[in-house]
N, C-alpha and C positions, 0 to 999 in steps of 0.2 A: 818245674815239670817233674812229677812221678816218674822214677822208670817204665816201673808197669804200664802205664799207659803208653809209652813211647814203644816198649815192647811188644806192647800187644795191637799199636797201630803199625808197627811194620813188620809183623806176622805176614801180614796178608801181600802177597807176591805182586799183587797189581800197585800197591804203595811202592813195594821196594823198586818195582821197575821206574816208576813216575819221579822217586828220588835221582834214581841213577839217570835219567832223562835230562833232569833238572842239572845235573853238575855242569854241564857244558855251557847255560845261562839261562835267561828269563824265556818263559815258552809259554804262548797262548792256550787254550783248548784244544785248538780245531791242530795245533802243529802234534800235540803229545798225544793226539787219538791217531793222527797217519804214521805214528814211530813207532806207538804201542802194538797199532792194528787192535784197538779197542773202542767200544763203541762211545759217542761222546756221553751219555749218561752215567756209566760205569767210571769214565774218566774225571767226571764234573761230582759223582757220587765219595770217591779217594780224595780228590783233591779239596774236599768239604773235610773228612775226618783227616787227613794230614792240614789242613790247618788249622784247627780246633787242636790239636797235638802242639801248635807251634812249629812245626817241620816246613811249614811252607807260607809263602806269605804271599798278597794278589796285590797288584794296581790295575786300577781303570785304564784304558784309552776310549775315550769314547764307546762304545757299546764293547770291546775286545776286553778280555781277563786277560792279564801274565801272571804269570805264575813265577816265585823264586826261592831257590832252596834255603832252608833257614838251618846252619849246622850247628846252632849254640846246643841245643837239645841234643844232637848225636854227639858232640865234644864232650858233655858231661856223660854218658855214654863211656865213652872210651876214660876219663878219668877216672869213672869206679870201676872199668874194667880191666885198667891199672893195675890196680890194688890185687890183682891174682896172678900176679908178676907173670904173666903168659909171655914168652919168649919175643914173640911178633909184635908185642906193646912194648917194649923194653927201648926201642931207640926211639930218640927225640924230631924223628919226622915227623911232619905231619899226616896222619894217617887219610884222612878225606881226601888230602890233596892225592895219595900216590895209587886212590883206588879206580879200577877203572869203571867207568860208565856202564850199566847192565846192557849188554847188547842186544838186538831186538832181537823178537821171538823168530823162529827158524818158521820159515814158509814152507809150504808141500811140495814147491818146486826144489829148495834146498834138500829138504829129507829125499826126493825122488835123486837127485844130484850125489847122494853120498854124503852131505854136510854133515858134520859132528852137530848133537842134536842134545842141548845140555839135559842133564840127568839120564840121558841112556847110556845103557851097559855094551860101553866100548874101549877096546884100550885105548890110552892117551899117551901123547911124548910126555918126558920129564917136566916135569911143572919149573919155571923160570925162577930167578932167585926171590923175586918180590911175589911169589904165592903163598908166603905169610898172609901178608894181606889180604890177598882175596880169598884166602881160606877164612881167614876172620871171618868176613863180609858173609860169605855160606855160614859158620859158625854160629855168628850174631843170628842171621835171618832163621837158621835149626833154632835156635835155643828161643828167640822169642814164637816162635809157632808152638813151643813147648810151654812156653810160660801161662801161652793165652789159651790154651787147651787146658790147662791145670787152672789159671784161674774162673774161666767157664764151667768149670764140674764144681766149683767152690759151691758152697749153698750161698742163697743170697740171705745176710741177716738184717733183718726191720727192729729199727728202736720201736720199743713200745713207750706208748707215751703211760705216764702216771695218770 
């Protein structure tokens, strides 16, 4: 697996929710469209380029898709992400294991409610000691939406044939 490719398939924030879905186990269509609050074609549309990425893998049950997270592709991820000795890579845990699940998206009823409302401009208490981690996790998800924006302005170049 390319990085580039793995980066520039979980750019897109409906991937990265459908990963973070997928950590807790195997999950049909019809379950990860009531989680996401996503339509099933947009969910059946991600879960096509996250399998073609390698990120996820299906079985039949009779007419039902499941869906399962494949983390060999993010572990080689985190191995080259090693290599730039970033503090929050530096101990020997498992890092997939200690990230949490993306939690679903905030309802109108929550926002009406006062719920903290991720990416709005709010204070927050102290981040806990394991927000290394999920600061990666934002980290990871910023820098490949970066990646795939810079490599989308690339020009595209065609062999000429002789």
């Amino acid at each position: 697996m390319v990085f580039d490719d793995v980066f520039a398939v979980i750019a897109e924030g409906t991937r990265r929710e459908i990963l973070g879905a997928l950590r807790t186990g195997d999950k049909s269509v019809g379950t990860l469209v009531e989680e996401l609050e996503v339509s099933q074609p947009t969910v059946s549309k991600h879960l096509k380029v996250l399998r073609e990425a390698g990120l996820v893998s299906m079985r039949a049950e009779g007419q039902r898709r499941f869906y399962s997270l494949e983390t060999a592709p993010l572990e080689e991820m985190v191995l080259w992400l090693r290599a730039f000795d970033l503090p929050s890579l530096t101990d020997t845990t498992p890092i997939l294991a200690s990230v949490p699940a993306t939690p679903p998206r905030a309802t109108a009823a929550a926002v009406a409610a006062g719920a903290l409302v991720p990416g709005a401009a709010e204070t927050r208490p102290p981040l806990p000691a394991d927000a290394g981690v999920q600061n990666l996790g934002r980290t990871v998800g910023r820098a490949a939406e970066r990646a795939a924006d810079l490599f989308g302005q690339l020009p595209k170049f065609r062999r000429r044939r002789p």
